[in-house]
N, C-alpha and C positions, 0 to 999 in steps of 0.2 A: 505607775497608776495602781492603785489598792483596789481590789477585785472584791466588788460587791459578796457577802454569801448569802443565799435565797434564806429568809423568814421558815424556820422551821415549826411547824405547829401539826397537828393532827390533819386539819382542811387541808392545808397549803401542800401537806405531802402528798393525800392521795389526788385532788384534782393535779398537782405537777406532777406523779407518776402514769396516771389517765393519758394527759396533752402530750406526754413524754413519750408514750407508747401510741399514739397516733401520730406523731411525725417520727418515729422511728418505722413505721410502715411507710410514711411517705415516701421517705428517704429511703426504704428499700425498693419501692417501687422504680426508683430513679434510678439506684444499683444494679437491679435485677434489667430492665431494659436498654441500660448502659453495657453487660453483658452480653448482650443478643443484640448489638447492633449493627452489627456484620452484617448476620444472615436478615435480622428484621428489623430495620431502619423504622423509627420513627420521626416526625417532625414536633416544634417544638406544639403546636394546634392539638395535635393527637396525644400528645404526653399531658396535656392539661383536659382534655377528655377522660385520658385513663385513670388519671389523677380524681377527678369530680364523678366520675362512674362508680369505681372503687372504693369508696369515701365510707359509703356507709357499712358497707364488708368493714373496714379498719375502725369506725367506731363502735361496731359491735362486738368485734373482737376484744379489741382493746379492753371492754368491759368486762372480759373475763378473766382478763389479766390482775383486774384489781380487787378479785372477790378475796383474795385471802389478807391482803392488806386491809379491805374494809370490815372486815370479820375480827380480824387483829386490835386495830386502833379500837373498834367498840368495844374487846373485851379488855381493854386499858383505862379505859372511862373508869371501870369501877376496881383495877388491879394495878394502879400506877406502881407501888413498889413492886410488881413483877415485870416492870416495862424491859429489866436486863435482861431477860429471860424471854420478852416477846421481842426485843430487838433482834437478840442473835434469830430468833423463829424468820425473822422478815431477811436478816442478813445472807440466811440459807434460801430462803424461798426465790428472792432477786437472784443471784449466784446460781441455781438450777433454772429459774427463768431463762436466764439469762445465756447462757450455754446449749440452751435447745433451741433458743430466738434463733441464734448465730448457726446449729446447725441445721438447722430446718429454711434459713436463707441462702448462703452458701450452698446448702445441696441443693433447694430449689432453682436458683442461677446457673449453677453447673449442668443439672442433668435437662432443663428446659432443652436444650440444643439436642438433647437425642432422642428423649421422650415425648418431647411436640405438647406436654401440658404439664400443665404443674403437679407439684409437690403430692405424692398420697400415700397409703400405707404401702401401698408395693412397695415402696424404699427400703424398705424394711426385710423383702425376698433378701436382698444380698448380702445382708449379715450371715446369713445361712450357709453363704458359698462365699468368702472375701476375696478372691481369687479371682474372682469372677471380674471386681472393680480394677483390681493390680493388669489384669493382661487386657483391660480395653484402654485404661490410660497411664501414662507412664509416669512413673515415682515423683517428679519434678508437678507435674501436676497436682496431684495427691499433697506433696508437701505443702504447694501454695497455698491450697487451700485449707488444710490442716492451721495453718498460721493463721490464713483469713478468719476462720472460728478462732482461734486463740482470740487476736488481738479485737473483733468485735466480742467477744465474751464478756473480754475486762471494761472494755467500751461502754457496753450497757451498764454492764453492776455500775462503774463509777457511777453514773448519771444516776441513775435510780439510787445510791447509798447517796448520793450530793443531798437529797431532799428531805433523806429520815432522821426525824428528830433522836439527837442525844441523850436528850433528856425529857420530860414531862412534870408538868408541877400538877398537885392534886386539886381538884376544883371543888369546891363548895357542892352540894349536894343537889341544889335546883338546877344549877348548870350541866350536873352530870346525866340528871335527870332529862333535861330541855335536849341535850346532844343524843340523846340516848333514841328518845322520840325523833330528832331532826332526822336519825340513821334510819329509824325504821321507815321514814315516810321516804326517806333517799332509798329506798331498797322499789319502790313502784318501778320508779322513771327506770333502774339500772336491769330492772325484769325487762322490761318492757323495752330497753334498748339490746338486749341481750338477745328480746324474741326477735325484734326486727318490725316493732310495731304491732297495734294491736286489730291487724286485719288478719285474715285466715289463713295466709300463707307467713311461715317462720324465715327467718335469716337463710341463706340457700346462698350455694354459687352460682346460680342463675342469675341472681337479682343484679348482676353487675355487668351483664351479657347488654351489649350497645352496636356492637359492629357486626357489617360482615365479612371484615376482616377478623380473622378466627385468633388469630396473635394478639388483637390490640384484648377482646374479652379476656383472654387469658390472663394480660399485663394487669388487668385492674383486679382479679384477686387477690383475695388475700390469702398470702402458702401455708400460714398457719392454721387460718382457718379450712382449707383446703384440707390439707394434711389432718386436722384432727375427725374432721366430719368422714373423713373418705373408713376412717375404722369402721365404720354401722355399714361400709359396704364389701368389709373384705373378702379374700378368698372363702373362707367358712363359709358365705353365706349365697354363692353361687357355682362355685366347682366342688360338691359334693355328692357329686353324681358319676361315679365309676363302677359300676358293674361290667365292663366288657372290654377287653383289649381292643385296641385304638380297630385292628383289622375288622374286630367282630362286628365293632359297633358299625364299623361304613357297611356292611355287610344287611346290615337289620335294616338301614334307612337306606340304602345308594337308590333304590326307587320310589323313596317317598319324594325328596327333593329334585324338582327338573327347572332345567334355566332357559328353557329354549320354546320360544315359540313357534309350534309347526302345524298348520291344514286348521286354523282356528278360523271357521266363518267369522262376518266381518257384521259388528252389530251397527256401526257407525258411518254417518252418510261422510264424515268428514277426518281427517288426519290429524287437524289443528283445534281441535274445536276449543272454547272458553270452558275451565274449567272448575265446578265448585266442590269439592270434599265436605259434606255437612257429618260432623261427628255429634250423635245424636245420644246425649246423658242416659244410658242408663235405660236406652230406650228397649229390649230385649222384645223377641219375638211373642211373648206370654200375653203383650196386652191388644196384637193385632189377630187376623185372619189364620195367621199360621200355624196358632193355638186354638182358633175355631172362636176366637173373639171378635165380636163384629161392633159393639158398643161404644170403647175406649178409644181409637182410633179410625174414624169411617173416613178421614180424608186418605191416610196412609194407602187402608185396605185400599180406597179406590184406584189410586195412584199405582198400584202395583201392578194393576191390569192395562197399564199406559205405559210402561218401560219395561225395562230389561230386569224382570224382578227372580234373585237367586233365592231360592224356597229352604235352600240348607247351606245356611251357612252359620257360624258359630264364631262367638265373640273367643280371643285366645285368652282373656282374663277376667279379672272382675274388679280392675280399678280403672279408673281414667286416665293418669298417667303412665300408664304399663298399655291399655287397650291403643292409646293414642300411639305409641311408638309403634305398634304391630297394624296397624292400620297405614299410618303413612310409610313405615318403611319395610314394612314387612317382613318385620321380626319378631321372631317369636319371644314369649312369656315364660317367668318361671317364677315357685311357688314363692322363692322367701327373697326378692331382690326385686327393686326397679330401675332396668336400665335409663330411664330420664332424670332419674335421683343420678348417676354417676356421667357428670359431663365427660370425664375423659373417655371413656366407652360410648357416649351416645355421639357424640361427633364424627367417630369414624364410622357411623351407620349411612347406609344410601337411605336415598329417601325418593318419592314422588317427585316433591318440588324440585330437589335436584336433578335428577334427571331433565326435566321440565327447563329445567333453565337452560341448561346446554341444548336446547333446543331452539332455544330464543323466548321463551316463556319470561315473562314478567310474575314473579311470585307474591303473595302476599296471606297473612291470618289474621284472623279476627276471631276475639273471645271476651266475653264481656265481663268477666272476672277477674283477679288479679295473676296476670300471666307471670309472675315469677314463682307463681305457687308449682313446689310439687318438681322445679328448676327446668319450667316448662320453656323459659325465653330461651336458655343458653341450649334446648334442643331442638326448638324451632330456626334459630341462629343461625346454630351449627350445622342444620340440617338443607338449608337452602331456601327459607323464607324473607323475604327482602325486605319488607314491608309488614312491621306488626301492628294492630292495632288493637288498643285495652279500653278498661277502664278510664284512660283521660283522654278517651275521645267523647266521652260521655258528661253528659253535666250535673252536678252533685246532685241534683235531684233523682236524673236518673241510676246514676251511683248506687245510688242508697234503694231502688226499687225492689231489690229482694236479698234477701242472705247472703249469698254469693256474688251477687253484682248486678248489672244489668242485665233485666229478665229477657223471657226472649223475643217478645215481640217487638220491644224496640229495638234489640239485634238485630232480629230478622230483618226489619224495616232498614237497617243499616246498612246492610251486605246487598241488599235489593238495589239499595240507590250508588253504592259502591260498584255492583256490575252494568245497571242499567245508564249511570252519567260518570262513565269511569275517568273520562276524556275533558270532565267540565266543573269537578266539584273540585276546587284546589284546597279546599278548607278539610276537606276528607284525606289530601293526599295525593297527587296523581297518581294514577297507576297506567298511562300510558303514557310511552316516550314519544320525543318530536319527531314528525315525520311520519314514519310508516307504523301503523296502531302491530302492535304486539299479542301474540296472546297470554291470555292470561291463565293464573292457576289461583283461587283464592282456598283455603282450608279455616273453616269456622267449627267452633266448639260450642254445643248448647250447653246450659247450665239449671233453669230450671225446674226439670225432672230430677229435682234432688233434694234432698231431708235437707229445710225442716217441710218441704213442698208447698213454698208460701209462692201463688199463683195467684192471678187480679181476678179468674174466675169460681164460682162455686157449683159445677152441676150434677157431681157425684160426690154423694157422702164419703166415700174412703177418700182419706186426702192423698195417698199415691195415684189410684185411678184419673183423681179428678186432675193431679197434675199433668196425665199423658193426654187427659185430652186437649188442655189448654197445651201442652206441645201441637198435638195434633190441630189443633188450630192454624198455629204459629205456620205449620208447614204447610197446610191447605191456601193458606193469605199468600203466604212468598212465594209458592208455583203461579198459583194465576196472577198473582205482580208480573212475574218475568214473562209468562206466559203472552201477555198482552203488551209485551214493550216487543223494540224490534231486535233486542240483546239473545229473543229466546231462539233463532234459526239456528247460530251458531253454542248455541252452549249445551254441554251437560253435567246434570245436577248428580250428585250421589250421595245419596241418603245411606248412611251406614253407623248405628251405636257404636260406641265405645268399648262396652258391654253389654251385660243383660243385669238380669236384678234378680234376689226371692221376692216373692210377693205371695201371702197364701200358704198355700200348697207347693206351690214351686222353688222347690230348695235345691241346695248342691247335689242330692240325690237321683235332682229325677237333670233328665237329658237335655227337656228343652227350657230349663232356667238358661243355658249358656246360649240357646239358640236365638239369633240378631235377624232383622231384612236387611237384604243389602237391594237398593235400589238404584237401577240407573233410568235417569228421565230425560226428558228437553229436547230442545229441534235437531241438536244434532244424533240424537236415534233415530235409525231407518224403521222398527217398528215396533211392537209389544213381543215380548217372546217371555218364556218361564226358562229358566235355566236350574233342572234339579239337581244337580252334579254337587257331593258332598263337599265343603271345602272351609277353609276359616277365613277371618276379616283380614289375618296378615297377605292373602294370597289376591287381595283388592292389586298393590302394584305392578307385579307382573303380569295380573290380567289386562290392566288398563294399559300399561302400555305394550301391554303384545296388540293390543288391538289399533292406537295409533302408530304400530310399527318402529317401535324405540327398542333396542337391547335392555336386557335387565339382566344379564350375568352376572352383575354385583348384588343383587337379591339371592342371595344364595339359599335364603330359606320361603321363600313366595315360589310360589305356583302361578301359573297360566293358564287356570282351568277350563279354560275355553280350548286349549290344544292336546293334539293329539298325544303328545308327551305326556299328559297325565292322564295316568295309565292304573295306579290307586291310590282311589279318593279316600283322604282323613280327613279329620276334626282334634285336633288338641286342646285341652282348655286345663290351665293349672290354677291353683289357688291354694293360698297359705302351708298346707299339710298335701297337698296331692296332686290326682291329673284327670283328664279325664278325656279318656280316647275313645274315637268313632272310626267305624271305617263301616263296607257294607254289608261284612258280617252279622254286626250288631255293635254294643259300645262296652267301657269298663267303667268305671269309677274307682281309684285306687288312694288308699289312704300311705302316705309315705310316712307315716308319724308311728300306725300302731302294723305297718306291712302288711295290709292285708284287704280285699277287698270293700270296698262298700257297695257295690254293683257289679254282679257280673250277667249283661245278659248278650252273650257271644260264645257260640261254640266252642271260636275258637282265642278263650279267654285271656289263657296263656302266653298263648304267640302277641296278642295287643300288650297284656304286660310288659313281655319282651320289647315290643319296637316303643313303647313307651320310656319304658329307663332308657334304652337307646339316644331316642331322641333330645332328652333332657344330656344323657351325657354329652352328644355332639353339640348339640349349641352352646351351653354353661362351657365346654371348653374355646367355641370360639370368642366366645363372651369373653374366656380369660384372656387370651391373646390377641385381644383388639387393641 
């Protein structure tokens, strides 16, 4: 039978090197979970989920695969007799392709089974020590797989060199012309599948997170792309922090961190109560009562004299995906890294809703923006949310309501009728099971307290102002919603930002730009009380559940500041270049860029520098060994 050979021409190469490099991810995906079938069986249901998940990680990838080919073949258009000289360029370029595909699959396959996630620059540690590979697995191993890269190397080059044309004949001058324009308008769509669409969140390994099964997310990455993104998070950019032998440093913090809840009065009429975490944009203490502001926000102020309202407490960062992981799981911040940008680190973090489940908790979030922004799905996932709900819970009209997504009042309205007919709306999702009602935990993210602060109201001319009142709205409507349903006996609400904002005057300089409300409200509060006790937003989970009586030992960096174990009260807050530490001496502001203060108003200035570098080295190192 005489073996057809593929039409070689300039199109025909690069769209069948493109297809070529999407089902060669396919088919890795197949490999790679053929692999790990032992320990993590799949069905054939689930492989064609991780397959259709995954999809769009491999077609954006793949598109970076072809930029030096389509850079190549356009500068052929007008230098066809140097086509020998761009051939062998593509002959080397596929052949180094090609050899790092194979080890960057092969190693991702391999070490999956010890490392519990894919592929990233750590791989990279054990070049530094080879020794280190030879005494955990033995030579017979090492060889296979040595072969396994050989013979998929040559694998690929053939296929890819099957496609590239031999030759090139020179074309008439309109034609090269016409190809020339057809490349530049084909450069849009291959941005733009490169970014991952042209919505505000880029291509992420998040965007592929589907299960809660933590294995199947993982199968539908893609290790290349894995692997190259995980460099913008390496070591350099969060273990940089050693000033103190390992003894000195437990030394400086062993009494800022306590894991124990002990003699904490009990704010709560109830154990179980329905729970909602509102993470509120941006919303910083500057625009309420706490800064002596009573205009911007009067539902808030008033609502704080109706709960459990913490008067100092301090946001640990000043992004949303950094504030969100120290809020739900009570970890702390650092200046030039975000732990929800690195799945393989945010997965092993405890969280709220974990806990919460092992309790019998039914979990669930809601954000009206696009939750793969920022690789917010794969740490809400990963973290113990069961239930997420976006953007296509929404209808394009409401879609499109504001810059970010879904503004907030139709959230708000959402999550209301979410807790209030949890049991009856199946079009929303159930969130109770049959049988005996469960409690719940929902965590919602606000969105329009944010630039460009396009809000349906106009009552204040600054348009940041006038966005926190239209929040403050938002939140005055949804209390007396629940308020008046029979959902409000059992539940409590907790109003707490993300962060804080400048606005003004209120810059990194002064103390309370970082300063948040943290509120607790609803029927299940026994009464109104202020709670002045210094502390930060990441110290929300172990207070909350010291108080329904749950262990939180695994919050190794949360406090219980409701217990007697916290014995001295901080505030940390970092940001890009620095830190900035409170305790009740007074606070610091410290520049880590030019070493030297930007605030010092504490006697005892010194010593907070000290427990400050400290504290940045102990956590950035457990950061690295998660």
């Amino acid at each position: 039978m005489k073996i057809l050979k593929p039409k070689r021409n300039r199109f025909t190469y690069l769209v069948a090197s493109y297809l070529l490099t999407v089902v060669l991810f396919v088919v890795a995906k197949a490999g790679f979970m053929l692999c790990q079938q032992s320990d993590f069986p799949v069905d054939a249901a689930e492989f064609c989920q991780v397959v259709a998940h995954g999809l769009s990680l491999d077609l954006s990838t793949s598109l970076y695969l072809i930029l030096i080919p389509f850079v190549v073949t356009a500068i052929s258009l007008w230098w066809h007799k140097g086509w020998r000289w761009l051939c062998l360029s593509l002959y080397l370029y596929h052949l180094i392709t090609s050899i790092a595909m194979a080890i960057i699959l092969v190693a991702d396959a391999s070490l999956y089974s010890f490392w519990h996630f894919r592929l990233n620059a750590s791989m990279l540690d054990f070049l530094d020590n080879p020794s280190g590979i030879t005494q955990s697995v033995s030579v017979g191993y090492l060889l296979l797989r040595l072969a396994a890269i050989a013979l998929l190397s040559w694998g690929f080059c053939r296929f890819y060199l099957l496609f590239l044309p031999r030759q090139i004949r020179a074309l008439p001058f309109r034609l090269r012309a016409a190809n020339s324009v057809l490349q530049l308008l084909l450069c849009i769509p291959i941005v733009i599948g490169i970014r991952g669409g042209t919505g505000e969140s880029t291509t992420n390994v998040g965007q592929v997170y589907f299960s809660q099964r933590q294995y199947l997310n993982h199968a539908a990455v893609n290790p290349l792309f894995s692997f190259l993104s995980s460099f913008k998070h390496g070591e350099k950019d969060y273990f940089i922090y050693h000033d103190f032998s390992d003894e000195e440093c437990m030394r400086l913090t062993h009494d800022i961190y306590t894991t124990k809840s002990i003699g904490s009065d009990s704010l709560l009429n109830t154990k179980h109560p329905n729970i909602v975490v509102v993470l509120l944009e941006g919303s910083g203490a500057i625009f309420t009562e706490l800064a002596g502001v009573s205009h911007v926000m009067p539902h808030l102020n008033r609502l704080m004299h109706e709960g459990v309202n913490f008067t100092q407490c301090y946001g640990n960062s000043w992004r949303t995906d950094r504030g969100t992981v120290c809020a739900l799981s009570g970890y702390p911040s650092f200046p030039n890294v975000s732990v929800m940008k690195m799945p393989d680190k945010s997965q092993t973090m405890p969280s709220i809703a974990a806990s919460l489940k092992r309790e019998g908790y039914q979990t669930a979030y809601l954000y009206g923006g696009d939750i793969n922004f920022t690789n917010m799905r794969s740490y809400l996932v990963g973290t113990g949310f069961e239930r997420l709900y976006s953007t296509e819970c929404f209808s394009k009209e409401e879609q499109r309501s504001a810059q970010w997504g879904v503004r907030d009042d139709i959230t708000f309205r959402y999550l209301a009728d979410l807790i209030i007919h949890r049991d009856n709306n199946e079009e929303k999702g159930k969130l109770q099971s049959e049988g005996e009602c469960q409690p719940l935990m929902i965590g919602f993210s606000t969105l329009s307290s944010h630039e460009p602060w396009d809000v349906p109201i106009h009552r204040m001319d600054d348009p940041v102002l006038n966005a926190f009142a239209y929040l403050d709205d938002c939140i005055g409507h949804f209390v007396e919603t629940l308020r008046k349903s029979e959902a409000w006996k059992d539940l409590l609400i907790i109003l707490l930002p993300d962060h804080g904002i400048s606005h003004g005057t209120w810059d990194n300089t002064k103390l309370q730009r970082n300063q948040i409300p943290m509120l607790w409200l609803g029927g299940a509060v026994k009464q109104p009380v202020t709670i002045p006790t210094l502390c930060n937003q990441s110290d929300l989970p172990a207070t909350l559940l010291g108080q329904l009586g749950i262990p939180h030992d695994d919050f190794e960096f949360s406090r219980d500041v409701l217990s007697k174990t916290y014995t001295r009260p901080t505030a940390m807050n970092t940001f890009t270049s620095g830190f900035m530490l409170a305790d009740t001496t007074g606070h610091i502001i410290y520049d880590l860029d030019f070493k030297q203060f930007t605030v010092s108003q504490s006697p005892h200035a010194e010593e907070l520098l000290q427990l400050g570098k400290a504290i940045l080295q102990r956590t950035s190192s457990d950061l690295k060994h998660r």
